[in-house]
FIGULO-905211 format. One line per 8 residues: number of its first residue (from 1); their letters; for each residue x, y, z of N, C-alpha, C, O. Coordinates in pm, whole numbers. Example, Ala and Ser with C-alpha at 12.3 -4.5 7.8 and 13.67 -1.06 7.14 Angstrom:
// FIGULO-905211
1> AS> 1319 -569 780 1230 -450 780 1320 -330 780 1424 -332 846 ~ 1285 -225 708 1367 -106 714 1290 3 787 1341 114 804
//
This chain:
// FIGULO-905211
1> XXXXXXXX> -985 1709 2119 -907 1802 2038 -757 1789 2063 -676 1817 1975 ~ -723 1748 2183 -592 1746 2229 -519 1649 2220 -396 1641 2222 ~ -653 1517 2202 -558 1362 2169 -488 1303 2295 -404 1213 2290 ~ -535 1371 2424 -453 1317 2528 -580 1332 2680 -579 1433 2751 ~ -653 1243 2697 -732 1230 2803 -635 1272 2943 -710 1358 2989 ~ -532 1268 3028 -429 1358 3093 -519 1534 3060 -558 1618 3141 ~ -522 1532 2962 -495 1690 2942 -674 1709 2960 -731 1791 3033 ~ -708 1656 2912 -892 1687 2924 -941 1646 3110 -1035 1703 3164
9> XXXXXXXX> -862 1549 3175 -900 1532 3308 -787 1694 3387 -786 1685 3510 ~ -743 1763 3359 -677 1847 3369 -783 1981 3348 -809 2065 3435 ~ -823 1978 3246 -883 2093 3170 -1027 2039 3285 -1073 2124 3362 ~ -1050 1985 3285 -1197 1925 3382 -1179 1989 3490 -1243 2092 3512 ~ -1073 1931 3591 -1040 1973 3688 -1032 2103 3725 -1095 2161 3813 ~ -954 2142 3656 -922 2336 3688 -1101 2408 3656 -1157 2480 3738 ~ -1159 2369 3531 -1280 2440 3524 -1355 2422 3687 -1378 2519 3760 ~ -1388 2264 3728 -1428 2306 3862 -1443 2319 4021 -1518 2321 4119
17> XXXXXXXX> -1304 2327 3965 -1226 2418 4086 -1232 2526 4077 -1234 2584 4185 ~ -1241 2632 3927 -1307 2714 3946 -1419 2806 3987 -1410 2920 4034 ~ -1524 2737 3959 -1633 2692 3996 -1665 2725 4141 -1730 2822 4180 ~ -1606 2626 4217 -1591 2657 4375 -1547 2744 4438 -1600 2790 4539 ~ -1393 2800 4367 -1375 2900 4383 -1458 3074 4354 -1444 3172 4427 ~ -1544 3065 4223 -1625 3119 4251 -1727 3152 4357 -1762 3260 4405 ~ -1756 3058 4373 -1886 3029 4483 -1831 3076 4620 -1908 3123 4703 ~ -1719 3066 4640 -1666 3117 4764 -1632 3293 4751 -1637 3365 4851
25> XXXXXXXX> -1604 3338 4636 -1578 3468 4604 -1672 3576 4608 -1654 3687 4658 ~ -1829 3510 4522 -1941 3614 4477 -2015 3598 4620 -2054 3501 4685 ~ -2016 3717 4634 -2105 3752 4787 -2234 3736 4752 -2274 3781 4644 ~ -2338 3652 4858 -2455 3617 4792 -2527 3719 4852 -2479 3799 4933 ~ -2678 3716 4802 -2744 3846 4840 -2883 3762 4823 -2935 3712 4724 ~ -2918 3767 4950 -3060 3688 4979 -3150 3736 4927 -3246 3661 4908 ~ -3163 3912 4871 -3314 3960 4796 -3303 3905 4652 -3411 3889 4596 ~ -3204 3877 4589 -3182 3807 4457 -3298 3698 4466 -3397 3709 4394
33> XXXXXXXX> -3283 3583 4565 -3351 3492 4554 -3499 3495 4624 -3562 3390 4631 ~ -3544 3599 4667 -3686 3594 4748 -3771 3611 4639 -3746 3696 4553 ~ -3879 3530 4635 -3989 3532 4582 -4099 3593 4595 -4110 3553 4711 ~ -4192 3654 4581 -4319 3708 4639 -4378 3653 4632 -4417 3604 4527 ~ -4432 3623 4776 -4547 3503 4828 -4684 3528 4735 -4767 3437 4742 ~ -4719 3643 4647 -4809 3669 4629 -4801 3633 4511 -4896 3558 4487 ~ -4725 3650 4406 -4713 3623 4283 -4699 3401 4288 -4757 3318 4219 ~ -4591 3383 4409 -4591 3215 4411 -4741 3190 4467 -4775 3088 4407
41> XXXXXXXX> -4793 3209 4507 -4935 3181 4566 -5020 3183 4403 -5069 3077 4365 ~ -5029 3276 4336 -5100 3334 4233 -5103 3204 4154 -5203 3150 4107 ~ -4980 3164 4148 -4886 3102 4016 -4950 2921 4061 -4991 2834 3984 ~ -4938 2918 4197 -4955 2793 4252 -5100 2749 4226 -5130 2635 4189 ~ -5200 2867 4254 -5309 2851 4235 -5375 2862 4042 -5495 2873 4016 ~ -5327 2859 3995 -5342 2865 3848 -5258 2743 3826 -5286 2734 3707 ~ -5182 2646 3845 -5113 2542 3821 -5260 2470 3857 -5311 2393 3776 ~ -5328 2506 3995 -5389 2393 4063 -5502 2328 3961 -5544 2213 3971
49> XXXXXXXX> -5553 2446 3839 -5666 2435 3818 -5661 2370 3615 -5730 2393 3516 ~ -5563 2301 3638 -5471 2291 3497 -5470 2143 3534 -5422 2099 3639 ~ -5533 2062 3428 -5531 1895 3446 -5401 1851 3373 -5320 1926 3318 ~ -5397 1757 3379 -5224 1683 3293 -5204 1673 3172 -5096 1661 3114 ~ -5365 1679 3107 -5299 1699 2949 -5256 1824 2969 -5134 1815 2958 ~ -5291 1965 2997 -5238 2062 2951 -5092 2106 3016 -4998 2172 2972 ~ -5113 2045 3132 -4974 2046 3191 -4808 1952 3108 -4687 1974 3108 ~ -4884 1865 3058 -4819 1791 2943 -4779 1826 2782 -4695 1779 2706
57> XXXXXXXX> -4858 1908 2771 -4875 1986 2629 -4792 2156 2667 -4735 2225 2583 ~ -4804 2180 2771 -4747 2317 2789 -4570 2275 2804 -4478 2352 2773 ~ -4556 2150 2852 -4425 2135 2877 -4342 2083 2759 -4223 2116 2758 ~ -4397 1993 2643 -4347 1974 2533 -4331 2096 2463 -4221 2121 2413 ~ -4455 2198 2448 -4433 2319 2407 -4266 2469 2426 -4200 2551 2364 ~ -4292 2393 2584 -4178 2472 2637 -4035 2448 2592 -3950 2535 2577 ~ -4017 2290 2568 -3880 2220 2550 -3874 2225 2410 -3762 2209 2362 ~ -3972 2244 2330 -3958 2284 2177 -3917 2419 2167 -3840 2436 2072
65> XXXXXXXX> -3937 2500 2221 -3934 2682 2254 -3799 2681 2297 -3715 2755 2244 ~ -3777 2613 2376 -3612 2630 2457 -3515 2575 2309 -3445 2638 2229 ~ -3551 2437 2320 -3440 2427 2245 -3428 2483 2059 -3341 2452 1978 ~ -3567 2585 2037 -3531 2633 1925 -3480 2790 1986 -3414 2852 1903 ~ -3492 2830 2060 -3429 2951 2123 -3263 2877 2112 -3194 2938 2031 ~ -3215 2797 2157 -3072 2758 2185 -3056 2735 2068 -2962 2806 2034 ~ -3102 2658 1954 -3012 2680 1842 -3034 2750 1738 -3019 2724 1618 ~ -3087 2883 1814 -3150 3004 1701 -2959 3045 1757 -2852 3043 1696
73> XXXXXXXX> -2994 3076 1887 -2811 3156 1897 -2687 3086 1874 -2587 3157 1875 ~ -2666 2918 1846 -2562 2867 1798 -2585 2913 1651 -2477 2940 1598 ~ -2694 2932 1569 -2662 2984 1386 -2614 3081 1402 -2507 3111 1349 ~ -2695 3175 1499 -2678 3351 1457 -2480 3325 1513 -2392 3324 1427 ~ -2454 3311 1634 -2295 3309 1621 -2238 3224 1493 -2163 3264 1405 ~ -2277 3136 1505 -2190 3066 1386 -2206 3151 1270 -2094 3184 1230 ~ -2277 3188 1215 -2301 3271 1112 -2209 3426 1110 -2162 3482 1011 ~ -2202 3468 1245 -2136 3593 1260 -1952 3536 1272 -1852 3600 1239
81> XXXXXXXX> -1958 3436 1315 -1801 3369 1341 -1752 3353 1190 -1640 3388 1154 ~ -1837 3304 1113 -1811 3269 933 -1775 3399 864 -1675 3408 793 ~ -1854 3495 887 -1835 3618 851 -1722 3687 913 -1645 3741 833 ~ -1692 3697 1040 -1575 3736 1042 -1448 3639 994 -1368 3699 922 ~ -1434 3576 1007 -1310 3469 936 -1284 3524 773 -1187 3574 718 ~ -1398 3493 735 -1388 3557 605 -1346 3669 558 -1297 3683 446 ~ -1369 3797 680 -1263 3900 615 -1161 3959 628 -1101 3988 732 ~ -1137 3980 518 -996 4017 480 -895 4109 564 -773 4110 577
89> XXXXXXXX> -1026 4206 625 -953 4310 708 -935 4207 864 -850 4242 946 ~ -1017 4086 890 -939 4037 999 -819 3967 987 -728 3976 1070 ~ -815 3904 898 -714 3854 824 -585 3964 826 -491 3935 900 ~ -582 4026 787 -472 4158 780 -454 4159 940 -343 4126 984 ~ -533 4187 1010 -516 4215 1167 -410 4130 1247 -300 4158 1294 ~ -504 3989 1243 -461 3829 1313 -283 3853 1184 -178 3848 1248 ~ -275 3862 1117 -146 3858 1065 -49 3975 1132 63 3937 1168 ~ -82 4101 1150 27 4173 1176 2 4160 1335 80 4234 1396
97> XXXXXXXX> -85 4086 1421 -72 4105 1529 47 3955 1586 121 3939 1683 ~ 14 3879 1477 89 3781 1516 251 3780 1502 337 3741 1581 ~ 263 3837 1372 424 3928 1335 450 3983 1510 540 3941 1582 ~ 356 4074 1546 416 4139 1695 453 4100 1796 551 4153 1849 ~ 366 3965 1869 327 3900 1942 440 3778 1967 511 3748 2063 ~ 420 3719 1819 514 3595 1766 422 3468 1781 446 3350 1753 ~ 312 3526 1831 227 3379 1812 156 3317 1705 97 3387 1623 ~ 156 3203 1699 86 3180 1516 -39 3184 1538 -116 3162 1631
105> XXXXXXXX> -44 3233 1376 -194 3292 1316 -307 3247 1367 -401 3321 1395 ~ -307 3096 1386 -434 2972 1408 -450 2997 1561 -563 2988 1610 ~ -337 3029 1642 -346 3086 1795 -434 3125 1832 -529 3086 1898 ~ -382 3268 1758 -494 3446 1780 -607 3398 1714 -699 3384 1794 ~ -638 3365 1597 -772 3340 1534 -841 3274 1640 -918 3358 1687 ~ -849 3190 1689 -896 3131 1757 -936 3145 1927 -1036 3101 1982 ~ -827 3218 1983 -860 3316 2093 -920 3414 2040 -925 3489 2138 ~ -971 3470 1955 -1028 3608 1934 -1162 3539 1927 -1249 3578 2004
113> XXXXXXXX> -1189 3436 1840 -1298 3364 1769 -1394 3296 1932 -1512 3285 1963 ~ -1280 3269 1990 -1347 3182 2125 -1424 3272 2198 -1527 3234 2254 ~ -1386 3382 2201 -1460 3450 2281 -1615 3498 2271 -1695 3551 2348 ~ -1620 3432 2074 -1770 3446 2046 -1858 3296 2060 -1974 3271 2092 ~ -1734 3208 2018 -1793 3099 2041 -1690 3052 2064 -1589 3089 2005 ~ -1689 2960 2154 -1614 2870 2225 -1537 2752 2174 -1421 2730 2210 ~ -1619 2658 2071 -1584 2514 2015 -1494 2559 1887 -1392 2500 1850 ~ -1545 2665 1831 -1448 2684 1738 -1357 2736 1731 -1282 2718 1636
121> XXXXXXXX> -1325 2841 1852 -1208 2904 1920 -1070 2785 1945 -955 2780 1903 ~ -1168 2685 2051 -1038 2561 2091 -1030 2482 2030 -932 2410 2047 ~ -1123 2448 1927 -1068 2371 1770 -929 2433 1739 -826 2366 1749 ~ -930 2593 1693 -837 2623 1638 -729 2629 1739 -617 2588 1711 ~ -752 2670 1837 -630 2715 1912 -554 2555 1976 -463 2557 2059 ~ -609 2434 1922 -585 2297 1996 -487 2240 1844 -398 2155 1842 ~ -536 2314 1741 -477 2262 1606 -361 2330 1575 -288 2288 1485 ~ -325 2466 1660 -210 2545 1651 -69 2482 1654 -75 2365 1692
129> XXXXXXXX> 43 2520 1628 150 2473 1700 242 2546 1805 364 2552 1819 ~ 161 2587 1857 183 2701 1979 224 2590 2112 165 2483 2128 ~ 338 2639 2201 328 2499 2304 236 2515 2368 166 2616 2381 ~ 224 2343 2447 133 2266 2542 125 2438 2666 15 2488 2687 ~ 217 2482 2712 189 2544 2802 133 2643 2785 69 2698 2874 ~ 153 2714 2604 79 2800 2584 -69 2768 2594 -130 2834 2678 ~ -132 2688 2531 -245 2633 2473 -331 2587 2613 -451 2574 2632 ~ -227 2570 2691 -376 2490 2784 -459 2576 2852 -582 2569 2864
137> XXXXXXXX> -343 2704 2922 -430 2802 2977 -506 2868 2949 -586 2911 3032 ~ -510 2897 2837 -599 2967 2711 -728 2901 2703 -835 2954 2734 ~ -711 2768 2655 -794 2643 2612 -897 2655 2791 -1014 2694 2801 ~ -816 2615 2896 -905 2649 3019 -980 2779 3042 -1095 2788 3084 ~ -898 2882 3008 -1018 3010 3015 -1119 3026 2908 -1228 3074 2937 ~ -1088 2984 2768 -1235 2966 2682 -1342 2879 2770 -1452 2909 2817 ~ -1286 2795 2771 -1447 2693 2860 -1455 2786 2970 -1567 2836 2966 ~ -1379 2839 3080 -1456 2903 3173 -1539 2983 3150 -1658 2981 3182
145> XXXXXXXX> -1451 3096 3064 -1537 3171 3007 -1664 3195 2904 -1721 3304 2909 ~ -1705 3099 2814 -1784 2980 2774 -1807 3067 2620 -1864 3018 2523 ~ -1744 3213 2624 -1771 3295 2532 -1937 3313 2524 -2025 3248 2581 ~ -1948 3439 2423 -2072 3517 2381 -2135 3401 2392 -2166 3376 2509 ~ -2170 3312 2308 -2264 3243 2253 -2369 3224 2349 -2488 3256 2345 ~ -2273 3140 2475 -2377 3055 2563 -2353 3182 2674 -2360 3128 2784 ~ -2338 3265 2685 -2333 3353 2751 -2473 3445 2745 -2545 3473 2841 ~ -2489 3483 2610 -2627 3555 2568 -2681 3401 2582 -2591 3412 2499
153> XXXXXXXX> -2726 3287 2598 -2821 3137 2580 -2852 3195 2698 -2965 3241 2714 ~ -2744 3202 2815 -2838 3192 2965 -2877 3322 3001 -2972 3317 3079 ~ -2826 3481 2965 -2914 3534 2977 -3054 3553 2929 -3139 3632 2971 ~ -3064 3451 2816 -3180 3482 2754 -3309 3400 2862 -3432 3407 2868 ~ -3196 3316 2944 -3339 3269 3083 -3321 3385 3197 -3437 3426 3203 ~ -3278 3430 3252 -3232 3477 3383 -3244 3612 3376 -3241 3681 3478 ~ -3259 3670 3240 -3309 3815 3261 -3448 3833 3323 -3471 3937 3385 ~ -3522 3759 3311 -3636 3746 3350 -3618 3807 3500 -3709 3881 3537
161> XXXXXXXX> -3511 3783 3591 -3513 3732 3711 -3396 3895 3754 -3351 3916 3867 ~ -3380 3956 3672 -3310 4095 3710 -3133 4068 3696 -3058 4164 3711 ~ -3090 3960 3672 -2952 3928 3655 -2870 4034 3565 -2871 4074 3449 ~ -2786 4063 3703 -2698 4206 3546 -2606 4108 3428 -2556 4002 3466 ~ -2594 4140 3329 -2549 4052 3260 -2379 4145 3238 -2291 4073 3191 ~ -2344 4276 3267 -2235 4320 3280 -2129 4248 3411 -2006 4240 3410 ~ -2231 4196 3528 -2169 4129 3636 -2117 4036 3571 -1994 4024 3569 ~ -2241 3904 3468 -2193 3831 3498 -2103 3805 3383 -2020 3714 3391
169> XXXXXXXX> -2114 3886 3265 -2009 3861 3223 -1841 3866 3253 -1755 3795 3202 ~ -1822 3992 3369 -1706 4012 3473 -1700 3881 3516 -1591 3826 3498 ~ -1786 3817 3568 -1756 3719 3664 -1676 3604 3566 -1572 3544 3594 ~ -1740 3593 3467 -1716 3441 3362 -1562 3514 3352 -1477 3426 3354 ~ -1504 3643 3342 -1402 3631 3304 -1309 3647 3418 -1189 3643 3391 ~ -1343 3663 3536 -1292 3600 3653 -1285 3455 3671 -1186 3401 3719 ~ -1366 3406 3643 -1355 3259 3651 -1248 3229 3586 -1148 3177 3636 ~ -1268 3268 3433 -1156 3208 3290 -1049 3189 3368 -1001 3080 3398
177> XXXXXXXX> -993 3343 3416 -848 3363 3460 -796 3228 3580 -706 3144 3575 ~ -903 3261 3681 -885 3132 3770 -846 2978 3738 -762 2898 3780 ~ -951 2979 3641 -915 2863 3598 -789 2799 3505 -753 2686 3473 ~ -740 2946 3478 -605 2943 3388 -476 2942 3467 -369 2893 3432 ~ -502 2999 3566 -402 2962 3725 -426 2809 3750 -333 2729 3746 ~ -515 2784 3767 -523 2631 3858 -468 2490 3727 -416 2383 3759 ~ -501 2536 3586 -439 2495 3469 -311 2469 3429 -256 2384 3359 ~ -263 2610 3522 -78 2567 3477 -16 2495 3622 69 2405 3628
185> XXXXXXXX> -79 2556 3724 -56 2472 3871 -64 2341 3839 47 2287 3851 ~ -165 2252 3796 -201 2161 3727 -128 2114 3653 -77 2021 3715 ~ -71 2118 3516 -2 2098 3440 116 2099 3482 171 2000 3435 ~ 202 2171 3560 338 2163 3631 300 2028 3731 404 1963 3738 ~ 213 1973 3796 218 1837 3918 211 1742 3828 296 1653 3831 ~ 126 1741 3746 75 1649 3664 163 1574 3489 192 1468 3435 ~ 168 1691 3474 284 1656 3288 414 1712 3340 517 1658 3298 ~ 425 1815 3427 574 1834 3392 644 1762 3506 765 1781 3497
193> XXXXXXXX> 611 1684 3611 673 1667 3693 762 1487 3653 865 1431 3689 ~ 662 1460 3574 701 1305 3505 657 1291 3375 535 1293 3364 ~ 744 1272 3232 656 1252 3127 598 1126 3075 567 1109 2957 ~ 583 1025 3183 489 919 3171 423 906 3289 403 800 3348 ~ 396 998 3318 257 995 3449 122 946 3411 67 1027 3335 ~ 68 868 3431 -76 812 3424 -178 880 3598 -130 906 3709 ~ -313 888 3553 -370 942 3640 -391 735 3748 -433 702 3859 ~ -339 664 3636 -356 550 3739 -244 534 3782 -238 422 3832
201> XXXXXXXX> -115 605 3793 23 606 3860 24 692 3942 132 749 3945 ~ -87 749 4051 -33 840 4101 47 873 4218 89 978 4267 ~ 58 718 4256 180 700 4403 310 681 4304 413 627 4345 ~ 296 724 4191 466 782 4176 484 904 4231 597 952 4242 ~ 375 965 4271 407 1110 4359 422 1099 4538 340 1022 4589 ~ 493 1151 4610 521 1166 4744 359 1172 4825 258 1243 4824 ~ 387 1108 4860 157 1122 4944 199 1272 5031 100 1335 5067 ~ 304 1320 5060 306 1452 5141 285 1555 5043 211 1650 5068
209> XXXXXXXX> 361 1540 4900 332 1668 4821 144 1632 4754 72 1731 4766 ~ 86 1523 4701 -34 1562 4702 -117 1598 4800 -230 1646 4786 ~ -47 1568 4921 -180 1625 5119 -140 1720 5078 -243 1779 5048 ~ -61 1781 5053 -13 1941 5066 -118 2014 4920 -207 2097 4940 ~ -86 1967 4792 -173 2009 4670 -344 2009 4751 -418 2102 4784 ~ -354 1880 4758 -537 1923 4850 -526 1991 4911 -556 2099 4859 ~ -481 2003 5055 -502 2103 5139 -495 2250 5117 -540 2332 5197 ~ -419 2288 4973 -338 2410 4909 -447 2482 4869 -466 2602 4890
217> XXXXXXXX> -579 2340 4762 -680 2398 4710 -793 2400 4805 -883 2484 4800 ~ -784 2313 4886 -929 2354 5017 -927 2510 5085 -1010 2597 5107 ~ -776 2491 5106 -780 2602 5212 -778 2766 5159 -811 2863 5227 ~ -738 2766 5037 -701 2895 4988 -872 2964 4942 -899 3084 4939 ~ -959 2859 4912 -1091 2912 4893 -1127 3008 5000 -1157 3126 4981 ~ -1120 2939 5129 -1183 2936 5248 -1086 3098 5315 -1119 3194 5384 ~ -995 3068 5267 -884 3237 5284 -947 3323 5196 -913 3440 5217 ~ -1020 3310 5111 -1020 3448 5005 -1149 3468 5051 -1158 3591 5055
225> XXXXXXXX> -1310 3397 5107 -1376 3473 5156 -1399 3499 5254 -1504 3556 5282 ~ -1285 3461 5362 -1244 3578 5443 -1229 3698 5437 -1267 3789 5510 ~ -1160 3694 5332 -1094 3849 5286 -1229 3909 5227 -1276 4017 5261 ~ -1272 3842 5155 -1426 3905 5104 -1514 3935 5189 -1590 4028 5163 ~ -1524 3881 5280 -1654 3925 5380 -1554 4056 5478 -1603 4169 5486 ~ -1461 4037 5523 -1388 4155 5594 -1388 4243 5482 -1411 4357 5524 ~ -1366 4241 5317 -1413 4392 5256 -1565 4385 5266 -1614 4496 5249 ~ -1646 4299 5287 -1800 4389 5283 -1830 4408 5388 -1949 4440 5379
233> XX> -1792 4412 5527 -1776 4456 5636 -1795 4548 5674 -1889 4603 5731 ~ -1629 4591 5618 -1627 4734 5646 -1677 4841 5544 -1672 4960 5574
//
């Protein structure tokens, strides 16, 4: 969308580094993952007594089920994304909000839109003429945040399993933000520091300021769940 592989190994990067940074943030909780020996025992013993055709036939069954479940919710959004575009009263909105703001129309449409679905959000917001610095951080928190779409896809596995989906939607938009920090951090070492930087030039940079960039992102994980475990501490 961006026409510049720089900017997509960029946009890569920050998503997972987010990522990690997550993983160091969300306090884990060991009853989430315990199983009951009685129900895995149950389950194990009813597998045992199941020969390979049916074990073969239940699993084609399943991957037909999944993937018409996954693109039952790419229509129903796309369908609800079409419908809103189309009206008039959003149209009126995305216009006087952009008069306020000063950002163009194709911007906001598209940050508003991303948040239901994602691809067509950073279509638009990549086709804008909003600057590079606007666009990338934005563009990085849609993918973190992956919007509605695939958001309701994976709760539709994991409810099964008690997952609050108010958490995790908090969380995806903790992530976004993160990843919209590590995006412009990013974008300042990387595009603004040289405007013919290649990711295969990168000893045009000082080897002390990239030890310092690694060490910046190792260590600051490893500081924040500190701080997280001293608040669940106390």
């Amino acid at each position: 969308m961006m026409l510049s592989a720089k900017i997509g190994y960029i946009l890569l990067l920050s998503n997972l580094l987010s990522c990690m940074f997550m993983g160091f943030i969300i306090p884990s909780k060991n009853s989430l993952y315990k199983i009951k020996s009685k129900n895995t025992n149950s389950s194990k013993m009813a597998d045992s007594t199941k020969n390979i055709g049916i074990i073969f036939k239940n699993s084609i069954e399943d991957a037909l089920k999944n993937s018409l479940n996954i693109g039952g919710f790419v229509i129903v959004f796309s369908v609800i994304t079409g419908i809103i575009k189309d009206n008039a009263l959003f149209h009126i909105v995305i216009n006087k909000i952009s008069l306020i703001i000063g950002f163009s129309r194709s911007f906001i449409e598209g940050l508003i839109l991303g948040l239901l679905e994602v691809t067509n959000g950073c279509y638009l917001i990549s086709s804008s003429n909003s600057s590079l610095y606007i666009k990338l951080p934005i563009l990085s928190f849609l993918i973190a945040f992956s919007g509605l779409s695939i958001i309701s896809q994976v709760y539709s596995y994991t409810y099964k399993h008690n997952v609050s989906i108010k958490k995790y939607i908090l969380r995806k938009f903790i992530q976004g933000i993160i990843s919209s920090i590590l995006t412009i951090i990013l974008y300042y070492v990387f595009l603004q520091t040289s405007s013919i930087f290649t990711f295969n030039d990168i000893n045009l940079y000082s080897s002390s300021s990239l030890y310092f960039l690694i060490l910046l992102i190792l260590f600051v994980p490893l500081l924040l769940i500190n701080i997280i475990r001293l608040f669940h501490s106390s």
